[in-house]
Residue frames relative to the residue before (quaternion, step in Angstrom):
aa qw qx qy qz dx dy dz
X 1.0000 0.0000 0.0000 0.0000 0.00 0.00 0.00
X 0.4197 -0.6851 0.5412 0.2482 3.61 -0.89 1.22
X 0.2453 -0.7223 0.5834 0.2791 3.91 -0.64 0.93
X 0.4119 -0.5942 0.6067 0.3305 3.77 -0.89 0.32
X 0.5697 -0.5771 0.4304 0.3964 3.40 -1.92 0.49
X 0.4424 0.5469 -0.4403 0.5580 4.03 0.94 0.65
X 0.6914 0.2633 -0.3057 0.5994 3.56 0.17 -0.68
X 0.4982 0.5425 -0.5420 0.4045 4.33 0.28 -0.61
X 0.7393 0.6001 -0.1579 0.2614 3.42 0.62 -1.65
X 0.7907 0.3018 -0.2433 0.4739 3.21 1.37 -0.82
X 0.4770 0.4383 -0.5508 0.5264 4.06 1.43 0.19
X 0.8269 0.2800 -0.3991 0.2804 3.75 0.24 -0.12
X 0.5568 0.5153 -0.3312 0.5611 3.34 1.10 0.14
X 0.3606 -0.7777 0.4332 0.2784 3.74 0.99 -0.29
X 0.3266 0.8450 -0.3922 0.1597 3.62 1.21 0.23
X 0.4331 -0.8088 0.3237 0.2314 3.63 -0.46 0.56
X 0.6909 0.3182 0.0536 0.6469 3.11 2.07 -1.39
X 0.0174 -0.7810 0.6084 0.1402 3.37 -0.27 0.60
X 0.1343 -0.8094 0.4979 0.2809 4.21 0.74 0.32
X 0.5062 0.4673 -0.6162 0.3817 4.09 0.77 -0.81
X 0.8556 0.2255 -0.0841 0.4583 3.88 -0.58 -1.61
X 0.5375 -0.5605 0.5704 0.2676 4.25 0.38 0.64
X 0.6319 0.5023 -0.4462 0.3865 3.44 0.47 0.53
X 0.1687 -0.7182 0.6750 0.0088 3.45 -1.73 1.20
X 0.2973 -0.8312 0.4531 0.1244 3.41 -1.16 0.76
X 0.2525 0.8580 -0.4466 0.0244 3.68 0.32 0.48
X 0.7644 0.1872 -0.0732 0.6126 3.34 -1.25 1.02
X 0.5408 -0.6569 0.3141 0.4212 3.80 -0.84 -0.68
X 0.4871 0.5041 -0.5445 0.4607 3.33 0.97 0.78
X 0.4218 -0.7547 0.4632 0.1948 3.56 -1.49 0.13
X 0.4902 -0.7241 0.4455 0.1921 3.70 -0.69 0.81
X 0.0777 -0.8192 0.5679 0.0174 3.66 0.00 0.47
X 0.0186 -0.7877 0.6078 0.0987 3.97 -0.57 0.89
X 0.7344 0.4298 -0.2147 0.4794 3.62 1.40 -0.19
X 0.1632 -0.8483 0.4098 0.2932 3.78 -0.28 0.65
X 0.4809 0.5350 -0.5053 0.4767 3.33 0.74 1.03
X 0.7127 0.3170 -0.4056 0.4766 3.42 0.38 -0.05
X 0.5168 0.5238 -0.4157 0.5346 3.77 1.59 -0.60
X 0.5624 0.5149 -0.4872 0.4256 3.94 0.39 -0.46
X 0.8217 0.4311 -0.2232 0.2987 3.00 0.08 -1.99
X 0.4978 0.6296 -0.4530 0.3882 3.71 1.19 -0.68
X 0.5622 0.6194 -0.3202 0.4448 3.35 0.91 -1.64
X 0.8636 0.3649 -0.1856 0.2944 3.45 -0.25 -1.67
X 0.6155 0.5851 -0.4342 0.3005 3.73 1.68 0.50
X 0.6077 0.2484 -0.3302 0.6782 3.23 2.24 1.45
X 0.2246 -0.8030 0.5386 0.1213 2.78 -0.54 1.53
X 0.4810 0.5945 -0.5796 0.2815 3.38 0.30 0.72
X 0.5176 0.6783 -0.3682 0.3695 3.40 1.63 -0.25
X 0.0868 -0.8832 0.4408 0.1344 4.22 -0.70 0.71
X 0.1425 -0.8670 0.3972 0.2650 3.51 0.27 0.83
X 0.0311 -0.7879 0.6053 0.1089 3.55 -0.73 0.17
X 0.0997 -0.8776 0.4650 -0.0604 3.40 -0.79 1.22
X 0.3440 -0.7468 0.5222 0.2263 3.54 -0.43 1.56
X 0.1028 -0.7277 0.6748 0.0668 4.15 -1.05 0.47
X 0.1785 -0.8046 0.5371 0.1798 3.39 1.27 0.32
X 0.2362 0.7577 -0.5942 0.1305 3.43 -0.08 1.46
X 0.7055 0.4122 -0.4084 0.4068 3.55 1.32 0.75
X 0.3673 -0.8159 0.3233 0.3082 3.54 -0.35 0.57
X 0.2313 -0.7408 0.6299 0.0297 3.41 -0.85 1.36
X 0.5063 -0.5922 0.5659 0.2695 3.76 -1.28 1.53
X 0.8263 -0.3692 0.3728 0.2047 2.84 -1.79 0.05
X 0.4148 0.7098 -0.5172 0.2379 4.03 -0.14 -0.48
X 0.6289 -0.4306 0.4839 0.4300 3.95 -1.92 1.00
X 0.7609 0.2553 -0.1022 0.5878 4.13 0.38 -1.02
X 0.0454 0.5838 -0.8099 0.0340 3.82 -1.34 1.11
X 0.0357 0.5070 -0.7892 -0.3447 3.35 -1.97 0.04
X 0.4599 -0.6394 0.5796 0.2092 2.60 -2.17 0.63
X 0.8025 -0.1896 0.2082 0.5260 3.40 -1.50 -0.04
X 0.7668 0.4240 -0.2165 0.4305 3.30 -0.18 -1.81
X 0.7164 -0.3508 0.4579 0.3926 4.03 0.10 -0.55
X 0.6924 0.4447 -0.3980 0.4054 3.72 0.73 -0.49
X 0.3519 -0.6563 0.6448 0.1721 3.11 -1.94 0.82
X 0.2069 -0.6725 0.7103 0.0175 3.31 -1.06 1.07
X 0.2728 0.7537 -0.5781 0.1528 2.96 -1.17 1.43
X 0.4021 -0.7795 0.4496 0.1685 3.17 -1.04 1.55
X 0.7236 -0.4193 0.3787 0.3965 3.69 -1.36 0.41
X 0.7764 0.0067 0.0208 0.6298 3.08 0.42 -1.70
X 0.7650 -0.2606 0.4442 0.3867 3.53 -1.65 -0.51
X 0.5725 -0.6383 0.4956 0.1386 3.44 -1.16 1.08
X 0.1622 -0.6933 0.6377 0.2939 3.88 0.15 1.05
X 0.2902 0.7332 -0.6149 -0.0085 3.48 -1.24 0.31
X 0.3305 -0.1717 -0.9260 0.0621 1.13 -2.12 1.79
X 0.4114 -0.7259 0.5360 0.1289 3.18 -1.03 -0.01
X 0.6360 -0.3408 0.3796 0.5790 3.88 -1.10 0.37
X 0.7252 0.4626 -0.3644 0.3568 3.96 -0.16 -1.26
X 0.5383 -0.6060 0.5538 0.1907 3.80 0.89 -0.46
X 0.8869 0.0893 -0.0979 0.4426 3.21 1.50 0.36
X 0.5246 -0.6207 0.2940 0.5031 3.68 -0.42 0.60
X 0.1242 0.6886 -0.6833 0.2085 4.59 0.72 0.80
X 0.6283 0.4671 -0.5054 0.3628 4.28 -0.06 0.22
X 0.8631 -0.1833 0.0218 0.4701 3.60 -0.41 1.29
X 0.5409 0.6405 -0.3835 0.3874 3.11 0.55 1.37
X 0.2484 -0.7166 0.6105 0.2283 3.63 -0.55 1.00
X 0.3000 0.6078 -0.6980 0.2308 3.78 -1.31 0.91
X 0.8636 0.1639 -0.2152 0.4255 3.34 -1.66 1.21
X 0.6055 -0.5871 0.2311 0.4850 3.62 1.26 0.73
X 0.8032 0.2666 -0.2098 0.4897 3.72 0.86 0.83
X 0.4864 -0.7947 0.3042 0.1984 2.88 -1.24 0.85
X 0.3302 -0.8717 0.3308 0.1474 3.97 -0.06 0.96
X 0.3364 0.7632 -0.5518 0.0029 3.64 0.09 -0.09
X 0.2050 -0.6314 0.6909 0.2863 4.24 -1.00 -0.43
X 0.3562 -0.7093 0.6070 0.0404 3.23 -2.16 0.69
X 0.2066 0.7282 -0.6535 0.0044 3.78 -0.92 0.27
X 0.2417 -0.6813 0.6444 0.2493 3.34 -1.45 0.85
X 0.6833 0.4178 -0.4637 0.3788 3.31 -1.34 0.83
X 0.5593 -0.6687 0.3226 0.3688 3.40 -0.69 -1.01
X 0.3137 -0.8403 0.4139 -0.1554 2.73 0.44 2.03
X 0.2459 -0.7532 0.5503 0.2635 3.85 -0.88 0.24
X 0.5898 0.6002 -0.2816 0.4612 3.62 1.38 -0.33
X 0.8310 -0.1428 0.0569 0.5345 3.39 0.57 -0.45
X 0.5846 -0.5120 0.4601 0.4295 3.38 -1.83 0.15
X 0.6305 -0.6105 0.4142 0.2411 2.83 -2.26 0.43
X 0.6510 0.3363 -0.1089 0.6718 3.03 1.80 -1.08
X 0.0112 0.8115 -0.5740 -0.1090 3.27 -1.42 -0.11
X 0.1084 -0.9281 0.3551 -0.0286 3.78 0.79 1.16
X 0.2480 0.7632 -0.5967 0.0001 3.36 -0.53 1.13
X 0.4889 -0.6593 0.5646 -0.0867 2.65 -1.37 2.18
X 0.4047 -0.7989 0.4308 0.1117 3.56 -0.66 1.66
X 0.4995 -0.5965 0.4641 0.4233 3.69 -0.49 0.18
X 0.7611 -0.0364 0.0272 0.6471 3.42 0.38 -0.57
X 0.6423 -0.5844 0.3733 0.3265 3.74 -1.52 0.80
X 0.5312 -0.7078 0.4652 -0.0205 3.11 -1.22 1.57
X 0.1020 0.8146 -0.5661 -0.0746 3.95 -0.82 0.45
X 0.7000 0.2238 -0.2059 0.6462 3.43 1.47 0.61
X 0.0009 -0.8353 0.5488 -0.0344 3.83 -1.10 1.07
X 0.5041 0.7227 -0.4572 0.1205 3.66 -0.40 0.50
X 0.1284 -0.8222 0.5513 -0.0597 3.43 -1.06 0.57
X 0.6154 -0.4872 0.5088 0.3535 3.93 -1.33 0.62
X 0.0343 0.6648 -0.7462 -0.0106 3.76 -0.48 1.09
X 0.1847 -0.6509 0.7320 0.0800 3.62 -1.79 1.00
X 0.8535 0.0787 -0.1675 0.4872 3.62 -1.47 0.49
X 0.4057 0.6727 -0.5968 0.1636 3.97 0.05 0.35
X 0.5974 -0.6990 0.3641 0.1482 3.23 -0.83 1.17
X 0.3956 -0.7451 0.4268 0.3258 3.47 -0.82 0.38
X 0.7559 -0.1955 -0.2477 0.5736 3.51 -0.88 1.65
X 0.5112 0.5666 -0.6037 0.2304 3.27 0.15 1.22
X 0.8489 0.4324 -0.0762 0.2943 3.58 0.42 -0.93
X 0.0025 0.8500 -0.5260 0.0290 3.48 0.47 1.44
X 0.4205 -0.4703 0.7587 0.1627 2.62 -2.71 0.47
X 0.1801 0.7195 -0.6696 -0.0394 3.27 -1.13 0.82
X 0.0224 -0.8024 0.5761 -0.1542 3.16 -1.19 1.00
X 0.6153 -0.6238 0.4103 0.2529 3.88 -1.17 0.85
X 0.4101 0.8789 -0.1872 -0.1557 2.85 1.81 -0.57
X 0.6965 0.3215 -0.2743 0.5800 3.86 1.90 0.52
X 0.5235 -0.5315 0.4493 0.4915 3.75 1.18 0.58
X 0.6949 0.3416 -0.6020 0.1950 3.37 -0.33 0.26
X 0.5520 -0.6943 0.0829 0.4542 3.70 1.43 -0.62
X 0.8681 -0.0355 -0.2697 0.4153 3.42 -1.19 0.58
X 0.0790 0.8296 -0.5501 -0.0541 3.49 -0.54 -0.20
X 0.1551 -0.8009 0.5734 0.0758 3.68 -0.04 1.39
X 0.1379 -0.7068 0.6878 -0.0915 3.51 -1.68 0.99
X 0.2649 -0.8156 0.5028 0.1086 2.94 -0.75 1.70
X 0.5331 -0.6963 0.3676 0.3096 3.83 -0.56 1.16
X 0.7765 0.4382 -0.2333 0.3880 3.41 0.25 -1.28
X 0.5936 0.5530 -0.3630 0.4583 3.57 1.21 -1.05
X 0.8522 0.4313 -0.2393 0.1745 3.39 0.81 -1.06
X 0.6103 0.6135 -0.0792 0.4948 2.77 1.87 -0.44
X 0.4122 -0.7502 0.3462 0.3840 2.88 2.21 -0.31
X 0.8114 0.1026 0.0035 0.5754 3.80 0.76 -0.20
X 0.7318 -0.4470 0.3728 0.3545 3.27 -1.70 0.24
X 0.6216 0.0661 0.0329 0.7798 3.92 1.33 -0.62
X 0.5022 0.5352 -0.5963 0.3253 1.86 -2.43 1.69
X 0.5940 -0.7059 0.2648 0.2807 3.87 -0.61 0.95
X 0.0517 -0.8235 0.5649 -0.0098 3.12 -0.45 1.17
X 0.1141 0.8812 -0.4169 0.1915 3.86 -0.78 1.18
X 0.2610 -0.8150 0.5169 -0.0208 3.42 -0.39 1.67
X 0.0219 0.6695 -0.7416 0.0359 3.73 -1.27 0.77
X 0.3444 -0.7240 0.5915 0.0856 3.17 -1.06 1.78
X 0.4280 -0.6874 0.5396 0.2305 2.32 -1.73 -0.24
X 0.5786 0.3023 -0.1234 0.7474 3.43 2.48 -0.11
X 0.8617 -0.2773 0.3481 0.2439 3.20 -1.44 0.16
X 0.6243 0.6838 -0.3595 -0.1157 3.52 -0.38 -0.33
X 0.9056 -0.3392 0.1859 0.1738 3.61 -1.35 0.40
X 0.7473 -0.0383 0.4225 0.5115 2.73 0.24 -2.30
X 0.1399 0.8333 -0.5118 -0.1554 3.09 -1.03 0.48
X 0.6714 -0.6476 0.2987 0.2018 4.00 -1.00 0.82
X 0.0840 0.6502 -0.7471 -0.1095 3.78 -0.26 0.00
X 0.0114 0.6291 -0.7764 0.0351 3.40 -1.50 0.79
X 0.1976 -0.6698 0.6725 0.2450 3.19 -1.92 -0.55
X 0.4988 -0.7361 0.4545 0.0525 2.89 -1.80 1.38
X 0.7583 0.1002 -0.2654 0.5870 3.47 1.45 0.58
X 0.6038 -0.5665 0.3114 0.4665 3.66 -1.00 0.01
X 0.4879 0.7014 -0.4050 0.3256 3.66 1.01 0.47
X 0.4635 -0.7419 0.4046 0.2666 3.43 -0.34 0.94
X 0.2674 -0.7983 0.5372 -0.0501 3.54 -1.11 1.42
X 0.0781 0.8350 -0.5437 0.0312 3.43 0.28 1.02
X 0.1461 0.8127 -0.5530 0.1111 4.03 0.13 1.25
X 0.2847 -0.6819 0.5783 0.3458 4.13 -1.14 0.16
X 0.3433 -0.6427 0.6442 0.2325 3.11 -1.36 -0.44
X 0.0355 0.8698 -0.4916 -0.0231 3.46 -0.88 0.37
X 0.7260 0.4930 -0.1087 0.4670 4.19 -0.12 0.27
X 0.5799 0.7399 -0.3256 0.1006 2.84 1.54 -1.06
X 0.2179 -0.7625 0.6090 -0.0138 3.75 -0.88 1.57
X 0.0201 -0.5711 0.8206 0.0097 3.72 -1.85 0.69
X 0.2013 -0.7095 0.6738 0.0459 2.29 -1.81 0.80
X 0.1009 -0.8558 0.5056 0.0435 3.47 -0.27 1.42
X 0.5368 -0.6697 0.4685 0.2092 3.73 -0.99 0.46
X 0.4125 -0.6898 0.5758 0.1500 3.30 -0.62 2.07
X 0.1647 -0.7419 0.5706 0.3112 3.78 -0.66 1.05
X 0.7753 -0.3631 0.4452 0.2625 3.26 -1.89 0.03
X 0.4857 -0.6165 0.5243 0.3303 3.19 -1.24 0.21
X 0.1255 -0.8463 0.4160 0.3082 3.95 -0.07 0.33
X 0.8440 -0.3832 0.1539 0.3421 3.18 -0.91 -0.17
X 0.6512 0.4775 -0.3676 0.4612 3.31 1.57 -0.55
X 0.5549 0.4185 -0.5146 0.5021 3.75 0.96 -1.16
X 0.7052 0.5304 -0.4361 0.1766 4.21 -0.26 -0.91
X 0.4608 0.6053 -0.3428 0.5512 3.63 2.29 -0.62
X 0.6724 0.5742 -0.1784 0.4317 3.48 0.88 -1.49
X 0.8235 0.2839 -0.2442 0.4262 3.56 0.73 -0.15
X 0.5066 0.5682 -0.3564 0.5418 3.39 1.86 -0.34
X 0.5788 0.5275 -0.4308 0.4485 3.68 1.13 -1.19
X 0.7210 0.6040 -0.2479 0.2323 3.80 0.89 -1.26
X 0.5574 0.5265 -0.2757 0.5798 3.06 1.60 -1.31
X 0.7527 0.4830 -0.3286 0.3036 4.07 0.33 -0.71
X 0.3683 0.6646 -0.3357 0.5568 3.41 2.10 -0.59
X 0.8209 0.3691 -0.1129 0.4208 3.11 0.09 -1.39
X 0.6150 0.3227 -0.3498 0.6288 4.18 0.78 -0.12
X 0.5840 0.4342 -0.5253 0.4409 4.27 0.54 0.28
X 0.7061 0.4817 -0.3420 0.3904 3.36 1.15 -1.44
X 0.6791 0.3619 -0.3499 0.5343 3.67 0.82 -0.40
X 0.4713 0.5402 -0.4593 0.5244 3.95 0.67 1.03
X 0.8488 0.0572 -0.1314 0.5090 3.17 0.93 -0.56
X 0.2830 0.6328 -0.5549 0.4599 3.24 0.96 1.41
């Protein structure tokens, strides 16, 4: 991915916030608070495919959902349910989003972890978080091979709602929702988009179609 002279500015200056273009630089992957500039980064390789989940079908409750798009959501422990909220909101996609709540420690209301595991490796994550608490709700994620790296939602996004979006710099898997205190976090998610990497052609199919095209200019030589 080509860095613009805004994004140059903040790995060498070490800035956290760029506010003109919503864009933060940590480590060597990049923070994205706007999904237009998180698209458009994407779209300056088009080998990059986004696929985005709009959770417009409703999936019940259960510790393990897939969603639409291919991802498994899956909680640590078992959904208490009912729950504090008065309703079955703990890993569940209803009303065009997806609902789940967090507690670190050992809460009865919700899980500690909450893991959603891409269909196929990922090199870009980001999505429309709604109610996420301040310094409660995190994103952790692999998200430059070297390992974990935990983002607090609300701080980063500046509020409780709003677009949060990561562009490695490696491969990765999965990503984490945790919580950062023992206070239950009930937040949705909506939009939610990867971006996975159209592979190349390799070297044999590229032998395999030159050999074809040359078959095919002899046979019309000696036609």
């Amino acid at each position: 991915m080509k860095l613009n002279t805004l994004n140059s500015l903040a790995f060498a200056t070490g800035t956290v916030t760029l506010l003109l273009t919503s864009v933060s630089s940590v480590s060597a992957y990049t923070i994205y608070t706007n999904r237009t500039a998180w698209e458009a980064a994407l779209a300056t390789n088009p080998s990059y495919k986004i696929t985005t989940d709009t959770f417009s079908n409703t999936i019940s409750s259960a510790q393990s959902i897939t969603l639409d798009s291919g991802i498994v959501s899956t909680n640590s422990a078992p959904p208490t349910l009912p729950n504090q909220f008065n309703n079955n909101s703990v890993n569940v996609v209803t009303s065009g989003a997806y609902d789940n709540a967090t507690q670190a420690g050992t809460g009865n209301s919700a899980s500690n972890t909450i893991t959603w595991q891409f269909p196929a490796p990922v090199w870009a994550f980001g999505a429309d978080f709604f109610s996420a608490g301040a310094g409660r709700l995190t994103l952790i994620g692999n998200f430059d091979g070297t390992g974990d790296q935990t983002i607090l939602v609300n701080n980063t996004i500046g509020g409780r709602d709003g677009f949060l979006g990561i562009v490695g710099t490696a491969e990765f898997s999965s990503v984490v929702f945790s919580n950062n205190t023992t206070t239950v976090d009930s937040f949705e998610i909506d939009n939610a988009s990867f971006a996975t990497k159209v592979p190349e052609p390799n070297m044999v199919t590229a032998f395999a179609i030159l050999g074809g095209s040359l078959l095919l200019i002899k046979k019309a030589k000696g036609s």
